[in-house]
DSSP file (Angstrom, degrees, kcal/mol; ACC not computed):
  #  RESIDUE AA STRUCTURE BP1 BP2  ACC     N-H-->O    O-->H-N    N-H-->O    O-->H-N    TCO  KAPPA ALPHA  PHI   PSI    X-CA   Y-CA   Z-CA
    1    1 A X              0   0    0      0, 0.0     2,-0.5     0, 0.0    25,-0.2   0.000 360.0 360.0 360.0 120.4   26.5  -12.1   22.6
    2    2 A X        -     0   0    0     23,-0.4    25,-0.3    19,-0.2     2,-0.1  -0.819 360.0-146.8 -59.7  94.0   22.8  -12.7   21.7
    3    3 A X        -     0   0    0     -2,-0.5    45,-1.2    23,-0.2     2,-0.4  -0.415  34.2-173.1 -66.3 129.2   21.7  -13.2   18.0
    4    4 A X  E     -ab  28  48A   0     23,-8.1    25,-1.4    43,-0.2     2,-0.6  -0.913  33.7-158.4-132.9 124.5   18.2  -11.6   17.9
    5    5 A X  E     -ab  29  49A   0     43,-2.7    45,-1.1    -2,-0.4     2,-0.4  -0.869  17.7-162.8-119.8 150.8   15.9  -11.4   15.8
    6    6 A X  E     -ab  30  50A   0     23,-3.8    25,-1.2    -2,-0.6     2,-0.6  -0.806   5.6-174.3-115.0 130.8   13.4   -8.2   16.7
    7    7 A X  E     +ab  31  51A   0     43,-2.1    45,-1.3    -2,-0.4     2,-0.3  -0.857  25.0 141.7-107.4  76.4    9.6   -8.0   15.0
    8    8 A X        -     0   0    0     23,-0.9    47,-0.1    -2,-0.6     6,-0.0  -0.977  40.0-159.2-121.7 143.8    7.7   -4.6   15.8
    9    9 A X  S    S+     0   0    0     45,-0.3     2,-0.6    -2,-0.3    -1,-0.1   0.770  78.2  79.6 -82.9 -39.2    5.5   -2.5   13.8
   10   10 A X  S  > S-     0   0    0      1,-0.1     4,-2.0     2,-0.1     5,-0.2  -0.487  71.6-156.4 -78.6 121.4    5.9    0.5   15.8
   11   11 A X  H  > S+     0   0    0     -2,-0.6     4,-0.7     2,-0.2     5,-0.3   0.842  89.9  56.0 -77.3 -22.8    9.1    1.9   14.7
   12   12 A X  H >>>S+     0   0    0      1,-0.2     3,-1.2     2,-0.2     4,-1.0   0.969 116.3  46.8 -75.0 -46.0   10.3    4.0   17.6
   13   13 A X  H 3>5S+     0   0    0      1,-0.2     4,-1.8     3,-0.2     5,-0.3   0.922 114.6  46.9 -27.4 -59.2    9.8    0.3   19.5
   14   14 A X  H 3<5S+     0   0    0     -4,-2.0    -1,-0.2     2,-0.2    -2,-0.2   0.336 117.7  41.6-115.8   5.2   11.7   -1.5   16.7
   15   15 A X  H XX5S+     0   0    0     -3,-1.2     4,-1.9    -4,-0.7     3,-1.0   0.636 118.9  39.9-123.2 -82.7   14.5    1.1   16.7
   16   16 A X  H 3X5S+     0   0    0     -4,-1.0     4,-2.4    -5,-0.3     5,-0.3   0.861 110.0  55.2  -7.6 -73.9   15.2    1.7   20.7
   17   17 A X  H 3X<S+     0   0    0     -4,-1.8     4,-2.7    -5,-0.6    -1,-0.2   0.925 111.0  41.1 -39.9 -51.1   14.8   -1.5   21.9
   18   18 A X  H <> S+     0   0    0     -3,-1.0     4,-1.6    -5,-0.3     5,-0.5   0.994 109.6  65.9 -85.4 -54.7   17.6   -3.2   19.5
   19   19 A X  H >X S+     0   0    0     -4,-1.9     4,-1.9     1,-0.2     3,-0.7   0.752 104.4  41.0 -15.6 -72.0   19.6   -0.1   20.1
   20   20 A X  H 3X S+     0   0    0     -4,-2.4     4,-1.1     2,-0.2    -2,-0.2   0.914 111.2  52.8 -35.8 -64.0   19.9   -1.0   23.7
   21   21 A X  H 3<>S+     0   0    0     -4,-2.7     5,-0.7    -5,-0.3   -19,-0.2   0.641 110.7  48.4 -72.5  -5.3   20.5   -4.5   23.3
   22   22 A X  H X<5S+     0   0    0     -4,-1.6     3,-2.0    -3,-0.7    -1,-0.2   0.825 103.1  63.3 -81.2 -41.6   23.4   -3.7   20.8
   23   23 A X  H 3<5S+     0   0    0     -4,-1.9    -2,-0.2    -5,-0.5    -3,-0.1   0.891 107.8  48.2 -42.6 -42.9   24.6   -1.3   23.4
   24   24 A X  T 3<5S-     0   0    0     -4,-1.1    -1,-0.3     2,-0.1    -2,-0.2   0.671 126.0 -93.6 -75.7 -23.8   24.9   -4.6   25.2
   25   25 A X  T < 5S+     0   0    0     -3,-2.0     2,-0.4     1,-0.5   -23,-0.4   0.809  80.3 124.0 112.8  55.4   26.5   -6.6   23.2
   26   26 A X      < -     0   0    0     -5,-0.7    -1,-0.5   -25,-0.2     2,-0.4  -0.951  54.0-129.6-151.2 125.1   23.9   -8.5   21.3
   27   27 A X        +     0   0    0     -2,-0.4   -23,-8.1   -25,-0.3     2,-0.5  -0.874  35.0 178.0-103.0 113.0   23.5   -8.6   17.3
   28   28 A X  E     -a    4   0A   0     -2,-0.4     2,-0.4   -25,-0.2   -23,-0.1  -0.943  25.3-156.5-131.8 115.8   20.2   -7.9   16.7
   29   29 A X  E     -a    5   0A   0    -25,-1.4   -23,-3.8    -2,-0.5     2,-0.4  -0.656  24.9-158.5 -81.5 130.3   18.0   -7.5   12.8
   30   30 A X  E     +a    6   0A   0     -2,-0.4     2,-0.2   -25,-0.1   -23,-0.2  -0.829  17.0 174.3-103.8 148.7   15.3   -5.4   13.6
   31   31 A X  E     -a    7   0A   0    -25,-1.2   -23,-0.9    -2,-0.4     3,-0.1  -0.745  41.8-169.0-140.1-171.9   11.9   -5.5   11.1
   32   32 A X  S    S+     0   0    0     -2,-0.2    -1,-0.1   -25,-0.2   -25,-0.0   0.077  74.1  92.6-152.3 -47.9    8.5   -4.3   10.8
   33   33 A X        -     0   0    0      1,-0.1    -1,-0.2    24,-0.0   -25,-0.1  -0.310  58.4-159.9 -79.3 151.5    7.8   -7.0    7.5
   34   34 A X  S  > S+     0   0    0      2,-0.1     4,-2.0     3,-0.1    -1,-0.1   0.505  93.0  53.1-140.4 -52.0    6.4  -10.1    8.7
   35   35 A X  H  > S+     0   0    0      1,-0.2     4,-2.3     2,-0.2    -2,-0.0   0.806 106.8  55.6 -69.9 -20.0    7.6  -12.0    5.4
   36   36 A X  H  > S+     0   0    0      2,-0.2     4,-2.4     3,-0.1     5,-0.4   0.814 105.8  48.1 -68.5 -31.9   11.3  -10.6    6.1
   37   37 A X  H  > S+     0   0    0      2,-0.2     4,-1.3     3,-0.2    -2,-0.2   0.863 111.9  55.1 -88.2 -27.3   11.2  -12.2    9.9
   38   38 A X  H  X S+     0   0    0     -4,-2.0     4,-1.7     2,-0.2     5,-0.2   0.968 119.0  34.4 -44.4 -91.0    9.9  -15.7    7.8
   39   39 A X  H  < S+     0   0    0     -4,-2.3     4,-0.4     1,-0.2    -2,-0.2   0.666 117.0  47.3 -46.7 -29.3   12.9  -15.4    5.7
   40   40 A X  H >< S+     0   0    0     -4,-2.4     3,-2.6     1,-0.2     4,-0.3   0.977 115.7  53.0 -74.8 -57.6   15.6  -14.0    8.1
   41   41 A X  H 3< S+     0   0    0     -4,-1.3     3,-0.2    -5,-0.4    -1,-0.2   0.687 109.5  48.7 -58.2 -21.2   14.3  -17.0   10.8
   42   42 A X  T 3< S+     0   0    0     -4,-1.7    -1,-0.3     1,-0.1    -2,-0.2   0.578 117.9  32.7-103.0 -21.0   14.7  -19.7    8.3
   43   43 A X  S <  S+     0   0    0     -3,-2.6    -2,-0.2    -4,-0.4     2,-0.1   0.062 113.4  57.6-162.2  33.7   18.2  -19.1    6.9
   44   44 A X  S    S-     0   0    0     -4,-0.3    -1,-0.2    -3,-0.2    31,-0.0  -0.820  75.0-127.7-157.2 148.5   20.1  -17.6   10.1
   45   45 A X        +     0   0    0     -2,-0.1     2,-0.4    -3,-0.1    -3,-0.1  -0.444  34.1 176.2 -69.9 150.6   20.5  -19.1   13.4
   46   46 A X        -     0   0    0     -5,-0.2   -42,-0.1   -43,-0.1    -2,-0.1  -0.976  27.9-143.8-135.3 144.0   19.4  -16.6   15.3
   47   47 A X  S    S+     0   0    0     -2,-0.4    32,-0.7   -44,-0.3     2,-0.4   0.756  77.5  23.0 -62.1 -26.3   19.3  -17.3   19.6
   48   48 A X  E     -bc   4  79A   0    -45,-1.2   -43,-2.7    29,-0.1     2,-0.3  -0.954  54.5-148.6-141.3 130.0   16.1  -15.3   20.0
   49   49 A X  E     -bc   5  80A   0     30,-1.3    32,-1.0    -2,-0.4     2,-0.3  -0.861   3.3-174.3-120.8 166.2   13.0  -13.7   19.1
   50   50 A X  E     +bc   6  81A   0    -45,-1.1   -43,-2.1    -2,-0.3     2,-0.5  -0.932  17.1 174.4-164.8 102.6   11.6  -11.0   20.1
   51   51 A X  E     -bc   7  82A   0     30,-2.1    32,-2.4    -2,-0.3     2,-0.3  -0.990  29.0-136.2-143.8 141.5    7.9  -10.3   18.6
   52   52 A X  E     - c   0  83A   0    -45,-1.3    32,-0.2    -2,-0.5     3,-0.1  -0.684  16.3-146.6 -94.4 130.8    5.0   -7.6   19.3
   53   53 A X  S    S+     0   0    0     30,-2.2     2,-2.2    -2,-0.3     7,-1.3   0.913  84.0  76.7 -78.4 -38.8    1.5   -9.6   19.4
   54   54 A X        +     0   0    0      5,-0.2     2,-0.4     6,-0.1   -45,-0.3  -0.580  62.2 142.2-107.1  97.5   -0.2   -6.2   17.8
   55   55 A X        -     0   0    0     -2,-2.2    -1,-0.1     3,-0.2   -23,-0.0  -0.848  54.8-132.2-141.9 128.9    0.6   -6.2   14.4
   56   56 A X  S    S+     0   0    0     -2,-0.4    -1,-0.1     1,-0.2     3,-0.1   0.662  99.4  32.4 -40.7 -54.4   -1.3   -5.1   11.3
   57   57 A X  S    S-     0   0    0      1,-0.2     2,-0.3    -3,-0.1    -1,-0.2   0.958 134.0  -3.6 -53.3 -88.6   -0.5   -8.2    9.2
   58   58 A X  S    S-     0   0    0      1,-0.1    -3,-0.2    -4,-0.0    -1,-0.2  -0.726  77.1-121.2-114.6 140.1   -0.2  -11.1   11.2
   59   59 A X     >  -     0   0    0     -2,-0.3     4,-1.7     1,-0.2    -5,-0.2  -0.449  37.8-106.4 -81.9-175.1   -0.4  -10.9   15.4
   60   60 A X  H  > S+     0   0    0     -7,-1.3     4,-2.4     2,-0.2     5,-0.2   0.939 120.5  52.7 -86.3 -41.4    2.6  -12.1   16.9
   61   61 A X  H  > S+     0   0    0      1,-0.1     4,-2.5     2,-0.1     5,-0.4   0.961 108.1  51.1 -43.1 -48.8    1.2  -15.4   18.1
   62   62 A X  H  > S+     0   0    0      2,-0.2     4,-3.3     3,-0.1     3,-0.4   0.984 118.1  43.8 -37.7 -61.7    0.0  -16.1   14.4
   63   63 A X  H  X S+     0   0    0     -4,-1.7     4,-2.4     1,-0.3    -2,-0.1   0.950 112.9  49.4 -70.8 -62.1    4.1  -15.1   13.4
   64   64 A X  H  X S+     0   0    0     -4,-2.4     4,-1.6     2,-0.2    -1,-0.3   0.768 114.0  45.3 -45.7 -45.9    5.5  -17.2   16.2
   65   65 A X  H  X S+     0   0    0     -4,-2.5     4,-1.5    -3,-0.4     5,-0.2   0.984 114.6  56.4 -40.0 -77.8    3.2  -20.5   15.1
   66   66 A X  H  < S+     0   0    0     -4,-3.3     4,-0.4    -5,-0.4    -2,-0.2   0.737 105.1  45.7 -34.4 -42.5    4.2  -19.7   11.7
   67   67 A X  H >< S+     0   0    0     -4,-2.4     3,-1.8     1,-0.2     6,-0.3   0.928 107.3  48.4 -95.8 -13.2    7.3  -19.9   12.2
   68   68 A X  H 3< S+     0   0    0     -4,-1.6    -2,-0.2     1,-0.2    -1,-0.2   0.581 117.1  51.9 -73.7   7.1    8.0  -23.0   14.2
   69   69 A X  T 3< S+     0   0    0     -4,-1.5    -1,-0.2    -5,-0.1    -2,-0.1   0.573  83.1 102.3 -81.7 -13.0    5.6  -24.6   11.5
   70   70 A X  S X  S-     0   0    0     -3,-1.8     3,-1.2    -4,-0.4    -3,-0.1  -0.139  75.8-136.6 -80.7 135.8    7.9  -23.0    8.5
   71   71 A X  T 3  S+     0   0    0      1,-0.2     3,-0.5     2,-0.1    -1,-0.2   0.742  98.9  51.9 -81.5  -0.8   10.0  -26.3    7.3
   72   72 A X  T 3  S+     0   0    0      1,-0.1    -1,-0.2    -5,-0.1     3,-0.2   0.223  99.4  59.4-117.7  45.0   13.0  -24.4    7.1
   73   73 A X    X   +     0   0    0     -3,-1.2     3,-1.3    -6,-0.3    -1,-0.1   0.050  56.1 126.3-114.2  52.1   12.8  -23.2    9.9
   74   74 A X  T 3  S+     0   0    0     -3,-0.5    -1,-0.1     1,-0.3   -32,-0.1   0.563  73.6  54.1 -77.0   3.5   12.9  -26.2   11.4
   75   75 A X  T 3  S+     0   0    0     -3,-0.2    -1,-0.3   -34,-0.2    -2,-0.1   0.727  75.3 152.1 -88.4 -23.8   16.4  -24.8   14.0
   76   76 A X    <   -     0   0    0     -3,-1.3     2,-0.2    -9,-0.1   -34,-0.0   0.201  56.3 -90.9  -5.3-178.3   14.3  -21.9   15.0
   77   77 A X        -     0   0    0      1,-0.1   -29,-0.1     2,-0.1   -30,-0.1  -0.778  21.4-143.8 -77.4 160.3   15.4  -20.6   18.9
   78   78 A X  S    S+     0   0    0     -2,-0.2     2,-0.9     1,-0.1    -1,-0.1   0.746  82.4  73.1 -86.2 -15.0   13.5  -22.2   21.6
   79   79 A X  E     +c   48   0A   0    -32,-0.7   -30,-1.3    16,-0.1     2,-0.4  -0.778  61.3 165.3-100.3 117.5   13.4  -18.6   23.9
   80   80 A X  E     -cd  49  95A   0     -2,-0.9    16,-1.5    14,-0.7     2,-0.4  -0.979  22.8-151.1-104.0 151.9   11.2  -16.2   22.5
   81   81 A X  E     -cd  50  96A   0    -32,-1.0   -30,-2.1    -2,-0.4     2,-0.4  -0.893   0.6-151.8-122.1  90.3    9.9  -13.3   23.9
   82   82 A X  E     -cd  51  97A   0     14,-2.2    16,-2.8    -2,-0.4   -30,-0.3  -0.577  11.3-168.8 -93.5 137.4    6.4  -11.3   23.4
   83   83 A X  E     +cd  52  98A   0    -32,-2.4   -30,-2.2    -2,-0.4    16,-0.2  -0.714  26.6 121.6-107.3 152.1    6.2   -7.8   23.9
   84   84 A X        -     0   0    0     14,-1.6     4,-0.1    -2,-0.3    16,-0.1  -0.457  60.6 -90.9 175.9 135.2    3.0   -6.1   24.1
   85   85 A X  S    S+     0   0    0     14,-0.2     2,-0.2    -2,-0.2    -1,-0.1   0.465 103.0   8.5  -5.5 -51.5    0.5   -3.9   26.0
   86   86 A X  S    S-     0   0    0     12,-0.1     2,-0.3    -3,-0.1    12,-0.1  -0.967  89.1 -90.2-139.6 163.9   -1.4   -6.1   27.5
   87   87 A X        -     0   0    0     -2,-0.2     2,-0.2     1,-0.1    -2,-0.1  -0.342  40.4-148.9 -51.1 107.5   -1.3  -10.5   28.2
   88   88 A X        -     0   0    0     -2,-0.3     3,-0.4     1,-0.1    -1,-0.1  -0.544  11.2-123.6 -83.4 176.4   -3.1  -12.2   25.5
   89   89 A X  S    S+     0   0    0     -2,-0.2     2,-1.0     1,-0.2    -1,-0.1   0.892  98.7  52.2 -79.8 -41.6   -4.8  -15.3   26.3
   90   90 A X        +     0   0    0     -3,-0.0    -1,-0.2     2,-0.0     2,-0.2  -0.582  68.4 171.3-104.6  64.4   -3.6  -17.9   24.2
   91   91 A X        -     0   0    0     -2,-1.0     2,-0.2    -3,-0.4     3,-0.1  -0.444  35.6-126.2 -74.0-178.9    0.3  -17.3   24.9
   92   92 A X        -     0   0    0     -2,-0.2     3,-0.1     1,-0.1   -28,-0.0  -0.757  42.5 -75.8-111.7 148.8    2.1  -20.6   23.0
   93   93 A X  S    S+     0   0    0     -2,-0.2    -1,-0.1     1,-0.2     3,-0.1  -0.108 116.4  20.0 -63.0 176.1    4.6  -22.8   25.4
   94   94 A X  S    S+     0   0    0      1,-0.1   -14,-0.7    -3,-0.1     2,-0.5   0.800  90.0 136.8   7.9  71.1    7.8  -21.6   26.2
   95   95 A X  E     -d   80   0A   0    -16,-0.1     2,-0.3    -3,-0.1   -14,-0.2  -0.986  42.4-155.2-117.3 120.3    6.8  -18.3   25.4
   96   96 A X  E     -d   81   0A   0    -16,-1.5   -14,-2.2    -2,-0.5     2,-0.4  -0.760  13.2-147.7-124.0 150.6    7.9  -15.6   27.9
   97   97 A X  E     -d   82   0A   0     -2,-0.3     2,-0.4   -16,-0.2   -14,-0.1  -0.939   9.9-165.7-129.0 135.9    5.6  -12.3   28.0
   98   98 A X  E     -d   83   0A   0    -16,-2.8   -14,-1.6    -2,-0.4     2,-0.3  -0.970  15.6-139.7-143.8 138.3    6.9   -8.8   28.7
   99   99 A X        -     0   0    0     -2,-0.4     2,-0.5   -16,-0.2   -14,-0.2  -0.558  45.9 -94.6 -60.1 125.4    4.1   -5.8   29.6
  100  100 A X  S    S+     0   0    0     -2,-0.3     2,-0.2   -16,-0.1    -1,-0.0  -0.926 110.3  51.9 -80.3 133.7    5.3   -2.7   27.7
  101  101 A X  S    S+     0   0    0     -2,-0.5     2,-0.3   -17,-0.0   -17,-0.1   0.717  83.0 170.1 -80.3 173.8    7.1   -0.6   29.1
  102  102 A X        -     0   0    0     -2,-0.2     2,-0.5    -4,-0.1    -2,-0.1  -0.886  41.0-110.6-169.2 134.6    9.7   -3.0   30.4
  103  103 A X    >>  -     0   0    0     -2,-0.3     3,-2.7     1,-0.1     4,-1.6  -0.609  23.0-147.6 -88.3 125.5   12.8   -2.7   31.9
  104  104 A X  H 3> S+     0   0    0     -2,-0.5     4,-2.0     1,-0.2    -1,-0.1   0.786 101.0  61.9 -70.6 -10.3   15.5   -3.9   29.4
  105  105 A X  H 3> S+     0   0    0      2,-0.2     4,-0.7     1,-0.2    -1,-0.2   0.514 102.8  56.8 -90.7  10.8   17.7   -5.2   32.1
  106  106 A X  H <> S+     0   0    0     -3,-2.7     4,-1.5     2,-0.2    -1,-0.2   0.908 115.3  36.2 -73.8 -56.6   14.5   -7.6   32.7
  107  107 A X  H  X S+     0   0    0     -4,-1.6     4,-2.0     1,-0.2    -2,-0.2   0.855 110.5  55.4 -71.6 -37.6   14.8   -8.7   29.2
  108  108 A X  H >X S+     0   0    0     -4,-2.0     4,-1.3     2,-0.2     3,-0.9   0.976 109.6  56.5 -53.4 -69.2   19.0   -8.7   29.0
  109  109 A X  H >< S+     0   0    0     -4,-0.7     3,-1.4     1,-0.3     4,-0.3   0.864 109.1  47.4 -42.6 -72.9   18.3  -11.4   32.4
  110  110 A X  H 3< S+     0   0    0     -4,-1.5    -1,-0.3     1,-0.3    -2,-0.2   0.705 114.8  43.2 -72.9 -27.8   15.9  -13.6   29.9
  111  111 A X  H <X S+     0   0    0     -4,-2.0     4,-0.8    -3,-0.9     3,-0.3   0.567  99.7  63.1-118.8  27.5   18.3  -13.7   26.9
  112  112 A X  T << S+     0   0    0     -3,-1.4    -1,-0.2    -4,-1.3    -2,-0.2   0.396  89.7  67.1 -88.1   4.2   21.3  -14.4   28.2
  113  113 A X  T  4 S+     0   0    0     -5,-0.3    -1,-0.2    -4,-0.3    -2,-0.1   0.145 105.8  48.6-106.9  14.1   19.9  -17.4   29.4
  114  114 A X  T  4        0   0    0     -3,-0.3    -2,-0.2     1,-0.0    -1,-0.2   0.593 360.0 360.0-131.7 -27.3   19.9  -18.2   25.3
  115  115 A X     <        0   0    0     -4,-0.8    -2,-0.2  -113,-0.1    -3,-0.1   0.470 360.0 360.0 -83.7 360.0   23.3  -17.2   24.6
């Protein structure tokens, strides 16, 4: 089992996806709040992230920065994962990118390798 924690604005994303990966056996908090995924990251281990780059507040590189900057999140996981429509340019190291759509047993492959 994966501890995950899942960042999307689009809710039919942010509700599917962690479906499936409970399905799998993975405990996963799913959000849309950008200050919730600060706090959740900071004060529970979680194996994983999982973050959408297009999001109204903050993009998902901005979130991901943020949080390995945040002092308490100084455990953070090292595999995170950005989902999004197209490659942005400036991914951050050890950053693994998946195109939506995606095949979840692509993604299952990439965090098991964190668990």
């Amino acid at each position: 089992m994966v501890k995950i924690l899942f960042v999307d604005d689009d809710e039919g994303v942010r509700i599917s996806i962690p479906d499936f990966l409970k399905d799998l056996g993975h405990d996963v908090f799913a959000t849309e709040d950008i200050e919730l995924a600060m706090f959740m990251a900071g004060r529970f281990p979680f194996d994983a992230l999982i973050i959408d780059f297009n999001m109204p507040v903050m993009n998902g590189i901005d979130l991901i920065n943020a949080l390995r900057n945040h002092e308490s999140c100084s455990k953070c996981p090292a595999k995170v994962v950005l989902i999004s429509d197209e490659r942005p340019n400036n991914l951050p190291v050890n950053v693994k990118f998946f195109k939506k759509p995606f095949e979840i047993v692509d993604l299952e492959k990439i965090l098991t390798e964190a668990g």
